[in-house]
VEXRO-114183 format. One record per residue: residue number from 1; residue in one letter; chain; x, y, z of N, C-alpha, C in turn. Coordinates in Angstrom, 2 decimals. Example, Ala and Ser with C-alpha at 12.3 -4.5 7.8 and 13.67 -1.06 7.14 Angstrom:
# residues 2
   n res chain     n.x     n.y     n.z    ca.x    ca.y    ca.z     c.x     c.y     c.z
   1   a     A   13.19   -5.69    7.80   12.30   -4.50    7.80   13.20   -3.30    7.80
   2   s     A   12.85   -2.25    7.08   13.67   -1.06    7.14   12.90    0.03    7.87
//
This chain:
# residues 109
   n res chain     n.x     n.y     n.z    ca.x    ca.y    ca.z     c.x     c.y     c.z
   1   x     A  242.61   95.53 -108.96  243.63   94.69 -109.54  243.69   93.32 -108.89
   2   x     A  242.64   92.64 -107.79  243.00   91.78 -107.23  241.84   90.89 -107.72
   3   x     A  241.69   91.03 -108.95  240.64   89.80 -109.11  241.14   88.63 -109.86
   4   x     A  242.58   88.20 -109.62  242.80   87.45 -110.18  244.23   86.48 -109.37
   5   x     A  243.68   86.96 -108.20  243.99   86.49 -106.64  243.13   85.56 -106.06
   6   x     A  244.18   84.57 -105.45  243.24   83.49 -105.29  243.19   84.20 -103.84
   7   x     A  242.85   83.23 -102.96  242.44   83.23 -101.34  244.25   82.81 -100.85
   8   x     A  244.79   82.39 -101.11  245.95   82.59 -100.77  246.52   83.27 -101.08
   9   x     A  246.77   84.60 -102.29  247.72   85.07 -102.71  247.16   86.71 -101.71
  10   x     A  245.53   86.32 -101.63  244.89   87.70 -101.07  245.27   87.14  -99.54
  11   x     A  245.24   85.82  -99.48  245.91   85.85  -97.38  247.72   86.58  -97.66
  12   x     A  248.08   86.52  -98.37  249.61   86.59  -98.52  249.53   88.12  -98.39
  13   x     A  248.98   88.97  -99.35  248.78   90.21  -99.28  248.43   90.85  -97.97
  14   x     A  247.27   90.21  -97.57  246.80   90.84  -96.19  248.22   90.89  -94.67
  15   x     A  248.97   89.79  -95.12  249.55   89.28  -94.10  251.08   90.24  -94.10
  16   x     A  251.33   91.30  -95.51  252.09   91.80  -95.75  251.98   93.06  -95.08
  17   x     A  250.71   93.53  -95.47  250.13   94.86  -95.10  249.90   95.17  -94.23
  18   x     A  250.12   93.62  -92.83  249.68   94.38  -91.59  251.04   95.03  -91.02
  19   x     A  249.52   95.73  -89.56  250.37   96.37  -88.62  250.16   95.90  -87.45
  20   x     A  251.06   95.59  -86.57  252.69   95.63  -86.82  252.79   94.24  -87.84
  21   x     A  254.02   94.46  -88.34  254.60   94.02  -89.49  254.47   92.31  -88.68
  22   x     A  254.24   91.33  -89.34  253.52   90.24  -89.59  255.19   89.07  -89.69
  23   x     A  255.68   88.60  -88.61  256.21   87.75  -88.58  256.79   86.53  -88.96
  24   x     A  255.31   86.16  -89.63  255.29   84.89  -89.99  254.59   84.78  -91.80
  25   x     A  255.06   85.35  -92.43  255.03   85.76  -93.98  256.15   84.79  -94.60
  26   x     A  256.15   83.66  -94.83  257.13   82.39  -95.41  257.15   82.85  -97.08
  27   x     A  258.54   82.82  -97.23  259.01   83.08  -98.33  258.31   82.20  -99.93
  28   x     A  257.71   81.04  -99.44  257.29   80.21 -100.46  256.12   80.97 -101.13
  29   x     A  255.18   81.69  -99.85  254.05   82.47 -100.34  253.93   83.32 -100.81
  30   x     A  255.20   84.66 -100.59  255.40   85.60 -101.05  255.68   85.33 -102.70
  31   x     A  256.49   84.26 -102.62  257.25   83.52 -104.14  256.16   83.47 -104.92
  32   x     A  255.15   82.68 -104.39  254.16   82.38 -105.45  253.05   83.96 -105.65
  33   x     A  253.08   84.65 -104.75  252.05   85.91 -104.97  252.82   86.65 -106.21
  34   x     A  254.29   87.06 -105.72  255.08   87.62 -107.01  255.11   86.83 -108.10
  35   x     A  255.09   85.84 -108.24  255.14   85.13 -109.80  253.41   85.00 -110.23
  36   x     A  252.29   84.97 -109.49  250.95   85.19 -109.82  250.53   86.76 -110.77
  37   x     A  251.40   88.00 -109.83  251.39   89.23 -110.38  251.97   89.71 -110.85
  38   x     A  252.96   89.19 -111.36  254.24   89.78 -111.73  255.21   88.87 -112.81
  39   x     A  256.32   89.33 -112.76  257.77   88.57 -113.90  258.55   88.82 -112.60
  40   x     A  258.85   87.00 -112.77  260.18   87.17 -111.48  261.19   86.41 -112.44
  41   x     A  261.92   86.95 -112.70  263.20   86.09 -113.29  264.57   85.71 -112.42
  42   x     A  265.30   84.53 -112.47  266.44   84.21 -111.68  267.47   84.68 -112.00
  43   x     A  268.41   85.34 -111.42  269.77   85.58 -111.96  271.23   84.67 -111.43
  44   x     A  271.93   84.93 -112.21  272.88   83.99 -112.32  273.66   83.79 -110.86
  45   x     A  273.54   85.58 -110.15  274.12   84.94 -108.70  273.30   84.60 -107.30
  46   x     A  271.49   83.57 -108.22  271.03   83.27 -107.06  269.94   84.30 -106.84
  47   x     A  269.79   85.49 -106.86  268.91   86.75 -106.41  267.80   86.33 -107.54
  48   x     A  266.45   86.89 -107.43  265.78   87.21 -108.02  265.47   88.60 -108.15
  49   x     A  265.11   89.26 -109.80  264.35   90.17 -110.06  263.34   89.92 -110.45
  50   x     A  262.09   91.07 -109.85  261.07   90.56 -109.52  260.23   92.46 -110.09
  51   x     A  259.26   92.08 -110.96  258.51   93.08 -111.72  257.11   92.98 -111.72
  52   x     A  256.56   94.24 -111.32  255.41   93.97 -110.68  254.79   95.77 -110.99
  53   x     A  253.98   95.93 -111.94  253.90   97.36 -112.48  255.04   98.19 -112.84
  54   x     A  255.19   99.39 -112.48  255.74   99.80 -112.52  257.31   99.96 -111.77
  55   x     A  257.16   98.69 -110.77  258.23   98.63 -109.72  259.05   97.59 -110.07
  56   x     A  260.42   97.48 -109.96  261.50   96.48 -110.32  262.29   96.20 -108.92
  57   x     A  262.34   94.93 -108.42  263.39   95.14 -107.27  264.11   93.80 -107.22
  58   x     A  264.83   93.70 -106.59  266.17   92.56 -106.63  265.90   91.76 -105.27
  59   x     A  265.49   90.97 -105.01  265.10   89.92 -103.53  266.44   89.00 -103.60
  60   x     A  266.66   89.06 -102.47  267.51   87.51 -102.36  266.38   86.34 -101.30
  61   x     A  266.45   85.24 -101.75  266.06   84.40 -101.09  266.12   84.27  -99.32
  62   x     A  265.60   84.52  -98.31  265.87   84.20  -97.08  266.74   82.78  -97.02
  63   x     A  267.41   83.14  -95.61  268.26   81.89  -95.09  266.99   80.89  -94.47
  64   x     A  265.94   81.17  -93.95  265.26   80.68  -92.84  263.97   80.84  -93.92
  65   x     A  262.91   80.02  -93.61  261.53   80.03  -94.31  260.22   81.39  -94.17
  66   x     A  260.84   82.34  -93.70  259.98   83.41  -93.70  260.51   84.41  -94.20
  67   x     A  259.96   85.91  -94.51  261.07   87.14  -94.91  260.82   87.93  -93.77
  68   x     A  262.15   88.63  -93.62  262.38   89.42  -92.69  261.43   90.98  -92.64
  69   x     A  262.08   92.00  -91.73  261.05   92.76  -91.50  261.76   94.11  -93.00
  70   x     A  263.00   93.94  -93.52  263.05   94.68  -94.30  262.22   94.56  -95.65
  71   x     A  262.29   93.19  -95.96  261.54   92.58  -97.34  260.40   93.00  -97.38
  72   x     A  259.72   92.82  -95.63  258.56   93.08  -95.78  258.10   95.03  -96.22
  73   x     A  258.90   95.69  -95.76  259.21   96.88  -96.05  259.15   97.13  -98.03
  74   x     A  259.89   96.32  -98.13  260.13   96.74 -100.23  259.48   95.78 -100.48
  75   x     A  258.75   94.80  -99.79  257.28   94.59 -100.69  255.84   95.15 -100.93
  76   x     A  255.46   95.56  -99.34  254.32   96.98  -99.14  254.72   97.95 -100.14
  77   x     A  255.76   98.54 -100.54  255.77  100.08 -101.16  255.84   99.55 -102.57
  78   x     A  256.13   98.04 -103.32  256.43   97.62 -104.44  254.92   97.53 -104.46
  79   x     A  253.99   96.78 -103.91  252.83   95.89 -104.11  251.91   97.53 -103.76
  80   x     A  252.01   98.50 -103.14  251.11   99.63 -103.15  251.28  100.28 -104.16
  81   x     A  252.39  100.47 -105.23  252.75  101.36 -106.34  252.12  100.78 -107.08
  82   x     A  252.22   99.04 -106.95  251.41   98.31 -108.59  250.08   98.47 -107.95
  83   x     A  249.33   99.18 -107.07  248.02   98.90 -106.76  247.05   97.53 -105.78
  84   x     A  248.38   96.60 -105.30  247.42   95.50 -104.62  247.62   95.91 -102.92
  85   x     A  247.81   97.34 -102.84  247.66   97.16 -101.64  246.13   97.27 -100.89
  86   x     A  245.72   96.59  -99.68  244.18   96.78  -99.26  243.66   98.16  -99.58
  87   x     A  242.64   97.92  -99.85  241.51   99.16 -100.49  241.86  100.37 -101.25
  88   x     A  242.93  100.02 -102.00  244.10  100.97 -102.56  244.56  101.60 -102.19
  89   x     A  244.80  101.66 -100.38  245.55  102.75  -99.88  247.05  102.36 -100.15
  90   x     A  247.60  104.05 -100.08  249.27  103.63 -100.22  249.71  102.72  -99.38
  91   x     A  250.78  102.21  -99.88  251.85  101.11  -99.24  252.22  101.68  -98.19
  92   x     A  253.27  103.12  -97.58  253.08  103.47  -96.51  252.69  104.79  -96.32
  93   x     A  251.86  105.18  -95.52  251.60  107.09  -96.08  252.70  107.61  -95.62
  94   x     A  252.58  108.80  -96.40  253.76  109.94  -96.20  253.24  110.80  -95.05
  95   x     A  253.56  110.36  -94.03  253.98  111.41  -92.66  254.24  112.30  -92.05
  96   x     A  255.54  112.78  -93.49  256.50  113.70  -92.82  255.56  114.99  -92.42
  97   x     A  255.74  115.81  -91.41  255.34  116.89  -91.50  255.89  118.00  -92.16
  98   x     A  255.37  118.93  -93.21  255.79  119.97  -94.01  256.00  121.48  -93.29
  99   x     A  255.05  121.89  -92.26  255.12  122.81  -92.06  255.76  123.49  -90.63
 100   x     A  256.82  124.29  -91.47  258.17  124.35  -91.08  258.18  125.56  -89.65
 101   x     A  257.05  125.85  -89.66  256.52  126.99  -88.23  256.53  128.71  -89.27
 102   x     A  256.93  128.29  -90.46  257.45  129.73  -91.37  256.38  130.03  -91.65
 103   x     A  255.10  129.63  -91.55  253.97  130.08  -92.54  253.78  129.15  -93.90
 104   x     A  254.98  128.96  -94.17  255.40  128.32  -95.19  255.18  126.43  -96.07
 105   x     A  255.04  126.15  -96.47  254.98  124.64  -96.86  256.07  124.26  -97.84
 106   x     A  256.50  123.07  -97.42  257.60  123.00  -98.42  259.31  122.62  -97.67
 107   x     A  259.99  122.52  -98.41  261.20  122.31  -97.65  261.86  123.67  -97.28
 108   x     A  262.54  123.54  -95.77  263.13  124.76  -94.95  264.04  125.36  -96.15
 109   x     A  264.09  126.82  -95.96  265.22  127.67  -96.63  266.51  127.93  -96.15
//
């Protein structure tokens, strides 16, 4: 899905996806990657919604010129569901451990 990513929107991506979470990710770039892949529309109190596959989410603009470490959070799991995350791995893997010592898999009884 990223062939229609320039070299900045694929630095913007890369810079989302790292680990540890990437500091210096300025809101202008993120702006323009979501409106490259997506429908970002303005709403009346200021927020943007922002559509991007199958994912819909509500951003507010940062106070300061970068996004914080939550944004960066609901943009990885938005941008891995529509598929631009690096080498299509998920946005964040699922971790949890399942097995409960019962033999069992699945949630405790």
């Amino acid at each position: 899905m990223e062939a229609h990513l320039n070299n900045h929107h694929r630095d913007t991506v890369a810079k989302i996806f790292s680990h540890p979470a990437n500091r210096n990710v300025e809101w202008r770039q993120v702006l323009s990657l979501l409106e490259a892949i997506g429908t970002v529309t303005g709403k009346h109190d200021g927020k943007l919604e922002v559509t991007v596959g199958p994912e819909r989410e509500v951003f507010t603009a940062p106070k300061g010129k970068d996004v914080d470490v939550q944004m960066l959070v609901d943009l990885r799991r938005m941008l891995g569901q529509a598929g631009y995350a690096p080498d299509g791995a998920p946005a964040i893997p699922d971790l949890r451990v399942r097995d409960h010592g019962d033999g069992q898999w699945g949630e405790p009884t």
